[in-house]
Backbone bond lengths (Angstrom), bond angles and torsions (degrees), N, CA, C in turn:
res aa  C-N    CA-C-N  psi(-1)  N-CA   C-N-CA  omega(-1)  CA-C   N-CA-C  phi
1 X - - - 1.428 - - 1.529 109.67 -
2 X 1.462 125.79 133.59 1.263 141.77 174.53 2.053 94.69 65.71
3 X 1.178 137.69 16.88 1.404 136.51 167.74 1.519 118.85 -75.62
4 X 0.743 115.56 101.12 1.963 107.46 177.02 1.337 119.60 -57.02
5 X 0.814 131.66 129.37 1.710 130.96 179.24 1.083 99.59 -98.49
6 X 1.454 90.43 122.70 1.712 104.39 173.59 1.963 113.50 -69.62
7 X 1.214 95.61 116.81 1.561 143.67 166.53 1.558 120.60 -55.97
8 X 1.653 121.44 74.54 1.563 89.47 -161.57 1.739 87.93 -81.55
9 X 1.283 81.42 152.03 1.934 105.96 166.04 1.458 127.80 -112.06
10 X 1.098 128.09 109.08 1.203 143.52 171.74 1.645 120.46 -40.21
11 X 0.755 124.79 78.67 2.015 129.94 171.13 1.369 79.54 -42.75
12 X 2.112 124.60 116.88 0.984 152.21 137.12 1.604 113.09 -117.15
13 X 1.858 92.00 127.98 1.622 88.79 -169.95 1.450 96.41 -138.31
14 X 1.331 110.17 115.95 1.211 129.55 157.54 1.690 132.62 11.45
15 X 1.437 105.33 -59.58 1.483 138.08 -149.24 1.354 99.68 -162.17
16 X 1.510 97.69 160.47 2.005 97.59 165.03 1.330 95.91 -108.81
17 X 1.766 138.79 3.98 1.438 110.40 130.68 1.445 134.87 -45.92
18 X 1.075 120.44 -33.55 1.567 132.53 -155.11 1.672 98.54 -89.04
19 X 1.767 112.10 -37.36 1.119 125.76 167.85 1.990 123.53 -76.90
20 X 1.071 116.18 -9.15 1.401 141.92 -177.62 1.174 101.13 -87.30
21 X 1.298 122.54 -19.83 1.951 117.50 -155.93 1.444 87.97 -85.16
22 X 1.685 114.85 -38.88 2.181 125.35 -171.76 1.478 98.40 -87.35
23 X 1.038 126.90 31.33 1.621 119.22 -167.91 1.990 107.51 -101.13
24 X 0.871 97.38 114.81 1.614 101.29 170.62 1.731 103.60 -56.85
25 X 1.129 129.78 142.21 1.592 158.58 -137.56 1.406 79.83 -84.55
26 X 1.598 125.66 -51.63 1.065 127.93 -156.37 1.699 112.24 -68.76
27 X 1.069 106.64 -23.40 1.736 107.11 -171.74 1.573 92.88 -99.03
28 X 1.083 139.85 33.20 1.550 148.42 130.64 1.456 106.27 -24.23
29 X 1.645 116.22 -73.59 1.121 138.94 -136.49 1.541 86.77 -92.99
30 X 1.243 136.24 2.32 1.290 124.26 -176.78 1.392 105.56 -127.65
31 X 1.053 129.08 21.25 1.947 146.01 138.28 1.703 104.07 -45.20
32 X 1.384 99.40 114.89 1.754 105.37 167.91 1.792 107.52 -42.15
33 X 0.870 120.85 -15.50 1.191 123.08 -142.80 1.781 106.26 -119.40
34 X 1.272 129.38 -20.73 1.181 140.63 -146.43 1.372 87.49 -101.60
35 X 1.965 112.08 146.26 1.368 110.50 157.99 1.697 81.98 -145.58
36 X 1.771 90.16 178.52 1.482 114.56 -171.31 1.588 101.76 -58.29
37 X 1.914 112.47 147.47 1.021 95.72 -179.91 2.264 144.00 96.02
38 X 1.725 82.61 -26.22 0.978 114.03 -172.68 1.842 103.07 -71.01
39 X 2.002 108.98 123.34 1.141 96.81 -170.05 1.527 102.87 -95.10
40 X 1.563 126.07 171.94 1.426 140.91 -153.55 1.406 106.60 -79.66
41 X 1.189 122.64 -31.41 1.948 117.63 146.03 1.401 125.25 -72.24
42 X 1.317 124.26 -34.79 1.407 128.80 163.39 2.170 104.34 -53.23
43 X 0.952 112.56 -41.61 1.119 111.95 168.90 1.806 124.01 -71.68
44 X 1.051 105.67 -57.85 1.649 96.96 164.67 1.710 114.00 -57.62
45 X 0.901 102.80 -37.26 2.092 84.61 179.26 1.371 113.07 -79.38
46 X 1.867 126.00 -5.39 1.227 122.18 163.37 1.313 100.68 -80.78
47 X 1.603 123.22 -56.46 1.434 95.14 -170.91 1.952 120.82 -76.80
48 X 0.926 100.54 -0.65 1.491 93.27 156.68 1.537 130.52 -69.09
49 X 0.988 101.73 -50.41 2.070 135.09 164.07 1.694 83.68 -48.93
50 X 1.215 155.77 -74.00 1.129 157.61 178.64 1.178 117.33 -24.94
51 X 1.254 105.58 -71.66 2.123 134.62 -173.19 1.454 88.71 -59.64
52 X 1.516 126.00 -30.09 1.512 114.46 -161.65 1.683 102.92 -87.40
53 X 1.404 104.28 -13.27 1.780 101.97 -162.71 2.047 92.81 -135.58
54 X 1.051 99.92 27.25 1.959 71.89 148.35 0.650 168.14 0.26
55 X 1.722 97.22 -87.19 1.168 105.35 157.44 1.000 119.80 -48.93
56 X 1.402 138.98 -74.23 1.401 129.24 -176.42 1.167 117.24 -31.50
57 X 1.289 125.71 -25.83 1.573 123.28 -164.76 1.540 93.91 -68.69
58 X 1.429 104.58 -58.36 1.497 127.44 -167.95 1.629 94.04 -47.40
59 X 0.986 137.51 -59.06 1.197 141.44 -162.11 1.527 114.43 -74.66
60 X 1.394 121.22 -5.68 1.180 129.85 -169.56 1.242 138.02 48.03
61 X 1.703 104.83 33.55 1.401 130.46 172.52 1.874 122.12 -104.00
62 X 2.102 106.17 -4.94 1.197 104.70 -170.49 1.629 103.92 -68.91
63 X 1.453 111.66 151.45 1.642 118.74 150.21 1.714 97.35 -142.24
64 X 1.779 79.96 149.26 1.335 102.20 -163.42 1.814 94.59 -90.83
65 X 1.609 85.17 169.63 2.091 108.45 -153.37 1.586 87.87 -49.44
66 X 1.414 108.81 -58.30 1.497 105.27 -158.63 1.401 110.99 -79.98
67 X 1.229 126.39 11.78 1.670 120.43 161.63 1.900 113.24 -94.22
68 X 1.484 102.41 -32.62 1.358 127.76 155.90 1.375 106.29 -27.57
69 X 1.570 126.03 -58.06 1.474 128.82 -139.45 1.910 78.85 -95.23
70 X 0.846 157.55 -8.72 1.468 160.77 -114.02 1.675 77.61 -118.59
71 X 1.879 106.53 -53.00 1.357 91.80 -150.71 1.601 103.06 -110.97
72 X 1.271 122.75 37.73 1.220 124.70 172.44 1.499 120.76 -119.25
């Protein structure tokens, strides 16, 4: 009576922005997308560019903006 039962809850996240916000500094460098050098807005518009294409990621067809510019 009046005991809470523990509830497990599932960490569901949206985006891997939404998941990026709990991210230890260190898993930076392990973004498909990240190279040496890379400045801290150059990084948010890749992982946005990311969150926007997924699928592709999932499918193993994504490339990121600045490998993009390589071939234009």
């Amino acid at each position: 009576m009046g005991e809470e039962q523990d509830i497990p809850r599932k960490l569901e996240y949206e985006s891997l922005a939404e998941y990026d916000a709990f991210r230890n500094p260190s898993i930076v460098e392990e973004q498909p997308f990240y190279y040496k050098g890379m400045s801290r807005s150059e990084y948010e518009k890749e992982l946005a560019y990311l969150n926007q294409n997924l699928s592709s990621f999932y499918e193993g067809s994504y490339v990121p903006l600045w490998k993009q510019s390589w071939y234009q």
